[in-house]
C-alpha positions in Angstrom: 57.8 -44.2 85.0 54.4 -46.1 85.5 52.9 -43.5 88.4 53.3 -40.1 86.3 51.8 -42.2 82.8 49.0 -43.6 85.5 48.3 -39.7 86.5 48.5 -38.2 82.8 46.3 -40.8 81.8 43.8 -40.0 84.9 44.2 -36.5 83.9 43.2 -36.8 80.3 40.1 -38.6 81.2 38.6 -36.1 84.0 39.3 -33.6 80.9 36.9 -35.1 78.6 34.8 -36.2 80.9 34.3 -31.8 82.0 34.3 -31.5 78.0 31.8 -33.6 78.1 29.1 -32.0 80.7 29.9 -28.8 79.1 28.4 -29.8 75.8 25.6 -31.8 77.6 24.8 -28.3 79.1 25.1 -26.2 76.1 23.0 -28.3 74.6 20.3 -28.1 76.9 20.2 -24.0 77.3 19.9 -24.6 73.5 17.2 -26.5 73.0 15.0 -24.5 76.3 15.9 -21.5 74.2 14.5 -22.4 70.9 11.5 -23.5 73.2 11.3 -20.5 74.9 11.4 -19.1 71.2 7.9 -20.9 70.2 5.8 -18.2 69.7 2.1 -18.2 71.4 -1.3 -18.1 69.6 -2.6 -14.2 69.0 -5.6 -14.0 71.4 -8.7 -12.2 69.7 -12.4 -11.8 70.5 -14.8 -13.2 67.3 -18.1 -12.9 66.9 -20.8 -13.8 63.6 -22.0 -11.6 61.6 -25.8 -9.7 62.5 -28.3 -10.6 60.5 -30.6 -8.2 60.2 -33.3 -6.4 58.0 -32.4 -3.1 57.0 -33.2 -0.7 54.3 -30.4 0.8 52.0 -31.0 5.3 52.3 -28.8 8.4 51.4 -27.6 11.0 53.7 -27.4 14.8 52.0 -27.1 18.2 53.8 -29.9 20.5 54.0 -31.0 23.4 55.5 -33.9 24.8 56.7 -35.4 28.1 54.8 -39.4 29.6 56.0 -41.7 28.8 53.9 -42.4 32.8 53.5 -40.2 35.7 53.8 -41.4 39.7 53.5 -39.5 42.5 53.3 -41.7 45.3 54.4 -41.0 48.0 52.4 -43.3 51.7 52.1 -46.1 51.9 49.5 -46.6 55.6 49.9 -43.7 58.2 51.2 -43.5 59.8 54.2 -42.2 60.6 57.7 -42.1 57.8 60.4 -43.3 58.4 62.7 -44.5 55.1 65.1 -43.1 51.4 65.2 -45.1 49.6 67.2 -43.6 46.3 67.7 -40.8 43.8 69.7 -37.7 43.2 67.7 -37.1 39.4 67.2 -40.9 38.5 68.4 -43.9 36.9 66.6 -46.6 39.0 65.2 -49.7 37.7 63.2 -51.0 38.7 60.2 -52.6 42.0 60.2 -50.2 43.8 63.2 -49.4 47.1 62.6 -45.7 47.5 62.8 -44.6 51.3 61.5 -46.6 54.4 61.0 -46.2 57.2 58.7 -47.4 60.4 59.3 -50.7 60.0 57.9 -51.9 64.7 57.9 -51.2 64.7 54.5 -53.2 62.0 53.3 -56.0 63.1 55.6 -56.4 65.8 53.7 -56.0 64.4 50.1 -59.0 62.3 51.0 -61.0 64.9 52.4 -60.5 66.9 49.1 -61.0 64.0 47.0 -64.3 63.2 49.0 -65.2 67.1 48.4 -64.4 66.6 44.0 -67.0 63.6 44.3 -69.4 65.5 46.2 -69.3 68.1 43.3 -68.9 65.4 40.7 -72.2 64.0 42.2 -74.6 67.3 42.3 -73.3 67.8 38.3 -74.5 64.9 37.8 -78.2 65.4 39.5 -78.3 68.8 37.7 -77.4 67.3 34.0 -80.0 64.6 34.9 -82.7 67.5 35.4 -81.8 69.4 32.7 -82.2 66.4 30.0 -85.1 65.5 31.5 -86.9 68.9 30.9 -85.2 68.9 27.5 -87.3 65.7 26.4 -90.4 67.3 27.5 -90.0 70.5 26.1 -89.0 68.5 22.3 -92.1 65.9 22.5 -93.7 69.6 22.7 -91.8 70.7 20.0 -90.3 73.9 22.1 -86.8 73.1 21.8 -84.8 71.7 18.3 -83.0 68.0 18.5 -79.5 69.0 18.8 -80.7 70.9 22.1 -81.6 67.8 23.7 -78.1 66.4 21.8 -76.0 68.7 23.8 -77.8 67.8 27.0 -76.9 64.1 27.2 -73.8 65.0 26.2 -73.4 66.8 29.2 -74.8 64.2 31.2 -72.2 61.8 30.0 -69.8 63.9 30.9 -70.8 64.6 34.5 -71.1 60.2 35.0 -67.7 59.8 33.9 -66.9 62.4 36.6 -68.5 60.8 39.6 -66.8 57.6 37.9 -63.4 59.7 38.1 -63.7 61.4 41.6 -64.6 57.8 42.8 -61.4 56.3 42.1 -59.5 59.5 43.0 -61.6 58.9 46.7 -60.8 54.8 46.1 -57.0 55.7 46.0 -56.8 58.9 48.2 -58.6 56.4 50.9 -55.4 53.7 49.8 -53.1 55.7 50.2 -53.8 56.6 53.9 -54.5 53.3 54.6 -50.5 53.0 53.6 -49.6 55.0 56.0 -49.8 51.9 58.6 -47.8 49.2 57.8 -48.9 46.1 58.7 -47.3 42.4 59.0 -49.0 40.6 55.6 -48.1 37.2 57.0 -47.5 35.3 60.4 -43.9 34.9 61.9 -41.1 36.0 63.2 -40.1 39.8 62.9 -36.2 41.1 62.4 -34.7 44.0 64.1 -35.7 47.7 62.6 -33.6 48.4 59.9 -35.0 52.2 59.7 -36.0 54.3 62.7 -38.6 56.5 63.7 -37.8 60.3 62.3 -36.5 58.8 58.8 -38.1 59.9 55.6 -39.5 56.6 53.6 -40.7 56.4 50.2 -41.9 53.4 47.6 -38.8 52.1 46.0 -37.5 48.8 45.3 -33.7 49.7 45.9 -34.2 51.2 49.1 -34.0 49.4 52.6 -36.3 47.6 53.9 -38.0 49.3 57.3 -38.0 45.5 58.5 -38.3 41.5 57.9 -40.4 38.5 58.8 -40.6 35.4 57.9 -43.2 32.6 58.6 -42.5 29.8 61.4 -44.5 26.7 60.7 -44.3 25.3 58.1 -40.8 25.6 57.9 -39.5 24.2 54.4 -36.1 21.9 53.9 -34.0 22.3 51.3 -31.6 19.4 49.8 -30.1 18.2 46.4 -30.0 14.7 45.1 -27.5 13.3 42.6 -28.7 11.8 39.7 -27.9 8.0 41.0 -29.7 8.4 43.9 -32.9 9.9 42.8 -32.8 6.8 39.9 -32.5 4.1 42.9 -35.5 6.6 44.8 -38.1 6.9 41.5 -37.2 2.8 41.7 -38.7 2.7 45.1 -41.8 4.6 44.1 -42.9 2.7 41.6 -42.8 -0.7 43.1 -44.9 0.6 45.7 -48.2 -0.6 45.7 -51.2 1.5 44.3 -52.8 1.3 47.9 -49.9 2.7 49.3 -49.1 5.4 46.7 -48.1 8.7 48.6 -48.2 10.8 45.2 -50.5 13.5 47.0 -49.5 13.0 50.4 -45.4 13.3 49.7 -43.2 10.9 51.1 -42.0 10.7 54.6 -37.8 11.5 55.0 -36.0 12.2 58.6 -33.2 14.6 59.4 -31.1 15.6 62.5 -29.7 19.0 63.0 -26.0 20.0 64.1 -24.5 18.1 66.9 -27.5 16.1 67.0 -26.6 12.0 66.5 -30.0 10.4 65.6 -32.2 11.1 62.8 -35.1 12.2 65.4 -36.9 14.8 63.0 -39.8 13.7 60.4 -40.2 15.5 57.4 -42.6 15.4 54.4 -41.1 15.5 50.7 -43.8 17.8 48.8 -41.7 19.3 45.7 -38.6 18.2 43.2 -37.3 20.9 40.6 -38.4 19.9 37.1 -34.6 19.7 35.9 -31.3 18.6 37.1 -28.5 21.0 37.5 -26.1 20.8 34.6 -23.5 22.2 36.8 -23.7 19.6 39.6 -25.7 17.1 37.9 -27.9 17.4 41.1 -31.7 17.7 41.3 -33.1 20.6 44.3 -35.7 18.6 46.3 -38.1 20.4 49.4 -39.6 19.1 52.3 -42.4 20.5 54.6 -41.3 20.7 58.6 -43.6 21.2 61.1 -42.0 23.8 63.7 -44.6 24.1 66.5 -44.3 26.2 69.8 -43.4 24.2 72.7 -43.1 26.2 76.1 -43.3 29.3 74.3 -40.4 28.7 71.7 -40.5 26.8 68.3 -38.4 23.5 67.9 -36.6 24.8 65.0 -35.2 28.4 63.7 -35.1 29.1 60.1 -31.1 28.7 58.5 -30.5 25.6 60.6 -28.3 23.3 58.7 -29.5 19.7 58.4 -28.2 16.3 57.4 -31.3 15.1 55.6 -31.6 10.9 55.6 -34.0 9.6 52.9 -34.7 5.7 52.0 -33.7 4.6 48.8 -34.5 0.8 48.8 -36.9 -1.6 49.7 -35.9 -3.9 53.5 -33.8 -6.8 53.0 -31.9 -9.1 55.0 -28.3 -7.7 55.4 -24.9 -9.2 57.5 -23.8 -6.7 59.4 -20.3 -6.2 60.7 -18.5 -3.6 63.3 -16.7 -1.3 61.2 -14.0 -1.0 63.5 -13.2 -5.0 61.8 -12.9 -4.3 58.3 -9.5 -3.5 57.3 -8.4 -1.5 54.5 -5.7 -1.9 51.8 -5.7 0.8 49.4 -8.8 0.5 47.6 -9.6 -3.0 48.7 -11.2 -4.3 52.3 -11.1 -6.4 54.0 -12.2 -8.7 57.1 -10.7 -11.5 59.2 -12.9 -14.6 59.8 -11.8 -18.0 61.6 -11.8 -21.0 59.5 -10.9 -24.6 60.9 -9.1 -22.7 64.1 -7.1 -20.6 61.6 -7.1 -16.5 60.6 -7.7 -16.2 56.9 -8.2 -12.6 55.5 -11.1 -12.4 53.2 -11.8 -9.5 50.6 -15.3 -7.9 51.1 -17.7 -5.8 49.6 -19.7 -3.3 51.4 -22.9 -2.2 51.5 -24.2 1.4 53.6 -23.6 1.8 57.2 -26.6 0.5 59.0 -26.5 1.4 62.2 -24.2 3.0 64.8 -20.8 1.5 63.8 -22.1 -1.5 61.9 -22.1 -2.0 58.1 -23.5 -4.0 55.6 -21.5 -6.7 53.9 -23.1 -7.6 50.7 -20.4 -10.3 49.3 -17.4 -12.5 50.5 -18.8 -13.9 53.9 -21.9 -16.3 55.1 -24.0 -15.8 57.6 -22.4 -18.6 59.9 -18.9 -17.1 59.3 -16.6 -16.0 62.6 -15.4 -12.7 62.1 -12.2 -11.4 64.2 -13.7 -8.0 66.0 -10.7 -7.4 68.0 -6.3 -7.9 67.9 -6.7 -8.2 64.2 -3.1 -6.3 64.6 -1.8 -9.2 65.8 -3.1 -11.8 62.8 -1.4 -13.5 60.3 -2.8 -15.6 57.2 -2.9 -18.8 58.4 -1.8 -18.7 62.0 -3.4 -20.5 65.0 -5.7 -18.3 67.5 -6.9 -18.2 70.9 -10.7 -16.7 70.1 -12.9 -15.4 72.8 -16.4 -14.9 71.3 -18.6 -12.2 72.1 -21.4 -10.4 70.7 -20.9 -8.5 67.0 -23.5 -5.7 68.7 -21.6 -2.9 69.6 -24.2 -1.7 72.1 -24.4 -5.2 73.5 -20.4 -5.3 73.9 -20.9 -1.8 76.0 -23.6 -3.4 78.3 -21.3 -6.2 79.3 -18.4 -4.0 79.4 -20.7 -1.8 82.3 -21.4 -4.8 83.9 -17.9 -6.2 84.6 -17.1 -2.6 85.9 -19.6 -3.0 88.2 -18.6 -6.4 89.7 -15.2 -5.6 89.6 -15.9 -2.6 91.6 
């Protein structure tokens, strides 16, 4: 009986002694899981805020009109029978571009040169005849309503040279009609009436042709109502020396496609009432379109996003836009404080440059704002921050230059 109680008892103790290193080894997968479990800090890239001086303006969209427009039209009717121009070309002031068949008009002012002619020798003869009339009555040979009748006739025959002129003034108009010319510089249309066609002098009918002037060209934009407040503002805390009342003042613009505000303009007009409708105010600004290499910089109907300054310079943090975060209405931005992420509400200001904006309240100047893997934040949590530069063309010069070396 004592060797099998020896064996259970031998038994019983390699059992819990397995029991044992089982839990010891649980326990240890255990606790390297919940290790394992630990979660990392979020890696970001920070950077401070610019601070830079920049000047508050409005953008508006414009577009670009000729500073005069002519619709030829007929002042006399007739046959066509000559254009004498290059569709879509420049002509100056002065060029003859269509031509009426003139034979008619010839002759109206050949018999209208004839009736003054006549006009003319009445007159001489009346002139004669009154002056023998006043003779003859200091002589007593003739009575006084004689010499009456006679300058009454030669009244009559100077309001007939008087009449015949202006029938010659207008006959010699009229063919001078017949040649249409360009009354302005610019840039002719196609021919909207050919050679052949009878024309005549009315306003409802076609016009034979268009052309509109090149340079200046004029720019065409409407303000609201709290813009051109914040831009009177600006005027008058200019100083006198610098007061551009006569000169205009100086605005930029960029056309379609175009990404830089390249283009100068000068502000010369402003309607003299807001629209009701809109509550919008029409402003104009003088272009200058010169010829380079034989063609002009701009072309009349352009559309134009119009950029005009509303403020005075100021010192300004600027931010990449691609950090502030939005929440409904609110925004928002990231900064590090004490090695921790804390979201901070912001206000902002006008974009500045490319992809940077102005932050007018809710960070300092010597803040650390998360630029990049704000995905990955939480308020309060711990972060790995690689600092680099807030300027987004900076960030793409050293983004070339690791290319390179890596290549």
């Amino acid at each position: 009986m004592t060797a099998p109680k020896r064996h259970s008892r031998q038994a019983s103790i390699t059992l819990a002694l397995v029991i044992l290193g089982l839990s010891i080894a649980l326990s240890g997968c255990q606790q390297s899981r919940e290790i394992s479990q630990v979660p990392a800090n979020a890696r970001v890239e920070v950077a401070k805020p610019l601070v830079r001086q920049v000047t508050d303006s409005e953008e508006f969209n414009g577009r670009l009109e000729p500073a005069q427009t002519v619709d030829l039209r007929p002042q006399v009717s007739g046959y066509l029978v000559k254009d004498t121009f290059k569709e879509g070309f420049e002509v100056v002031a002065g060029t003859e571009l269509f031509k009426i068949d003139d034979r008619p008009y010839q002759r109206a002012l050949e018999g209208a040169m004839a009736r003054k002619a006549a006009a003319e020798a009445s007159l001489k003869l009346t002139d004669a005849e009154l002056n023998r009339a006043r003779i003859l009555r200091v002589r007593d040979a003739i009575s006084p309503e004689e010499v009456d009748i006679r300058a009454a006739n030669q009244a009559v025959s100077k309001a007939e040279v008087q009449k015949t002129s202006a029938d010659l003034a207008k006959a010699q108009l009229d063919l001078d009609f017949t040649s249409l010319k360009s009354p302005i510089s610019g840039k002719v249309s196609r021919k909207l009436v050919t050679v052949g066609n009878l024309v005549g002098p009315t306003q409802i009918a076609e016009p034979l042709t268009t052309i509109v002037s090149q340079d200046p060209l004029h720019l065409y934009f409407a303000v609201d109502e709290r813009t051109l407040l914040r831009y009177q503002r600006r005027i008058q805390t200019k100083a006198p020396e610098k007061d551009q009342s006569d000169a205009g003042m100086p605005l930029v613009f960029r056309l379609e496609e175009e990404r830089s505000f390249t283009h100068k303009a000068l502000l010369t007009f402003n309607d003299n009432r807001l629209d009701s409708a809109t509550g919008t105010l029409q402003l104009r600004a003088d272009v200058a379109n010169p010829e380079v290499n034989g063609h002009r910089i701009f072309t009349a109907g352009m559309r134009a996003r119009v950029r005009i300054v509303t403020e005075q310079p100021y010192q300004a943090l600027l931010v990449r836009e691609d950090a502030i975060v939005t929440d409904l209405r609110r925004k928002f931005l990231w900064v590090l404080r004490d090695g921790k992420a804390e979201r901070v509400e912001v206000m902002l200001g006008n974009p500045a440059a490319e992809n940077l904006r102005d932050i007018i309240e809710g960070i300092r100047p010597d803040d650390v704002v998360v630029i990049r893997g704000i995905q990955r934040l939480r308020p309060g949590a711990p972060v790995d921050a690689a600092e680099v530069s807030m300027d987004p063309m900076a960030s793409k010069a050293e983004k070339t230059t690791i290319t390179k070396a890596a290549s």
